[in-house]
N, C-alpha and C positions, 0 to 999 in steps of 0.2 A: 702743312706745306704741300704735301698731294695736292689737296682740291684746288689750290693758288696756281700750281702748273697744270693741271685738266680743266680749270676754267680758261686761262691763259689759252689755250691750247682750243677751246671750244669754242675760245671767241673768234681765231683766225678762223677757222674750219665753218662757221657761220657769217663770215665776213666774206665767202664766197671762193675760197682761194684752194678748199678741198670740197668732198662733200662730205655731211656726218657720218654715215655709215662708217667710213675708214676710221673711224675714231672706236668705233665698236668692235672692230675685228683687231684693229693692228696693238690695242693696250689691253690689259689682264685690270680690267674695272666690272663692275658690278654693273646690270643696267639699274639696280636702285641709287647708284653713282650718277651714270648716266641720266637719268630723270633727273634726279636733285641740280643737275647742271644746267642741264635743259632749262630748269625754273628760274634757277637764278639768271642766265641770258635773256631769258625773257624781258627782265627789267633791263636790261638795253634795247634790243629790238622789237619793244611796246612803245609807243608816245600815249601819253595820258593826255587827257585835254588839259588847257594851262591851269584855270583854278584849282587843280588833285594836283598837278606837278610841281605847280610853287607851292603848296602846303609845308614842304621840307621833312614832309616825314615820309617815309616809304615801309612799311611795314609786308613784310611776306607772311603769310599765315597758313595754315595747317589746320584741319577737324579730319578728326578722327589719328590711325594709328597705321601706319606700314612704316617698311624700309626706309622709302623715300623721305616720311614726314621724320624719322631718327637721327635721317643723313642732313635734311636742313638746315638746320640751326648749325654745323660745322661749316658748310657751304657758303651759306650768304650771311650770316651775323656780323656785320660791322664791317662789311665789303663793301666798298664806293662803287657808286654809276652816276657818272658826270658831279653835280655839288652835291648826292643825295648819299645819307650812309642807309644800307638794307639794315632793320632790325626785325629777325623771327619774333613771330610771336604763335605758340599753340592757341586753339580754340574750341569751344566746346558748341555747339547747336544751336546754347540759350545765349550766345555770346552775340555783338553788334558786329556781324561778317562784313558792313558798309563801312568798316573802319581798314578794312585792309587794302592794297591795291593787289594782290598775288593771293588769291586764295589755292591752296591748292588742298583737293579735297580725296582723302587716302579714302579704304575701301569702308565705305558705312553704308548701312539700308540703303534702298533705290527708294520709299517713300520721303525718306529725308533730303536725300540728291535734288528730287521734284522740288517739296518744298524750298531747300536753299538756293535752286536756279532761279524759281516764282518770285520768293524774299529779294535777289538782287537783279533783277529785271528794273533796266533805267538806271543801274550804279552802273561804275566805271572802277568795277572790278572786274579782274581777268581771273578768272574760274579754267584749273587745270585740274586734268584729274588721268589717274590711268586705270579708271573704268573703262571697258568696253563698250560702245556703242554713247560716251560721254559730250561726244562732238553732236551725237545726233539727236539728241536728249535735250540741247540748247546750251550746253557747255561751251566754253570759248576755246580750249584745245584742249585735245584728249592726247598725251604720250601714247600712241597705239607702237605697234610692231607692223615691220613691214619686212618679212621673211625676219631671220634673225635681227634685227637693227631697230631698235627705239626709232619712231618715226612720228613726229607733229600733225595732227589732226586737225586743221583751223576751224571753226564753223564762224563766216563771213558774215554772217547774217549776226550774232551776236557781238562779236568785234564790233560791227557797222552800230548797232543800238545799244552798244557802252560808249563810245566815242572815242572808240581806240585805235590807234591807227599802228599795224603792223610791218615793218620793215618789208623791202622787197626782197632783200636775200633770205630771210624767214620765210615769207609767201612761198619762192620758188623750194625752197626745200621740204615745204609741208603740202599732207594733200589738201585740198580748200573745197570746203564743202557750202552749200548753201541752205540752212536748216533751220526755220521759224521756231522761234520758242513754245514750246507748250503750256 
């Protein structure tokens, strides 16, 4: 029942009506709370292109192992966004990551990262991660910090060659970088 009223709660505060930070100071939540919410919003303030969005399946996924990827599957398993129900699903490396629309990717090697941004260059997967420097690497948002506050990293250039079109009140609350894939 928590995460039902701090996603409830993170979707006004994204809908434009506060700004997120206040969400980080004024409640006693974890920021691997915070992330995990962050991820699940995304699948409303994402548009996928139509052929991935009538598919009717929405799959959030996970490789590798932190907080965030623990707190997932509580967060968005079987939570509606518009006709579509979220199902977690964990993933291992050797697994098909072009099966997911939400990859979010916990702390694993930097030569795997390369690899699995390489692997889904041209899908229309949205790649989160709260590695440092993950936006600039060709990741589609990094959860960075911005002084104490979880804060959205976009990198525009990736959004723009998955075909994903980002909400404006997301945009204006993230910083938006522009960074060619490597």
């Amino acid at each position: 029942m928590r995460y039902h009223r701090l996603i409830l709660l993170s979707s006004v505060l994204l809908g434009g009506l506060l700004p997120w930070p206040c969400v980080c100071q004024a409640n006693e939540v974890s920021e691997a709370e915070i992330k995990a919410v962050f991820v699940y919003n995304f699948a409303s303030f994402v548009r996928w292109p139509s052929d991935i969005a009538d598919s009717g399946n929405f799959s959030v996924c996970a490789l590798g192992e932190d907080e965030v990827t623990r707190l997932l599957p509580k967060v968005v398993d079987g939570e509606a966004v518009g006709d579509e129900v979220l199902r977690f699903h964990p993933k291992t490396a050797s697994d098909d990551l072009r099966t997911c629309r939400i990859l979010y990717i916990a702390s694993v090697d930097q030569p795997l990262v390369e690899n699995i941004l390489v692997a889904l260059q041209g899908t229309s997967v949205l790649t989160v991660s709260s590695q440092e420097g993950f936006a600039q690497r060709g990741g589609a948002i990094e959860l960075g910090r911005k002084g104490r506050n979880v804060h959205p990293v976009i990198n525009k250039t990736t959004i723009r060659d998955a075909r994903l079109r980002v909400s404006a009140p997301l945009m204006r609350l993230a910083t938006v970088i522009e960074v060619e894939a490597r």
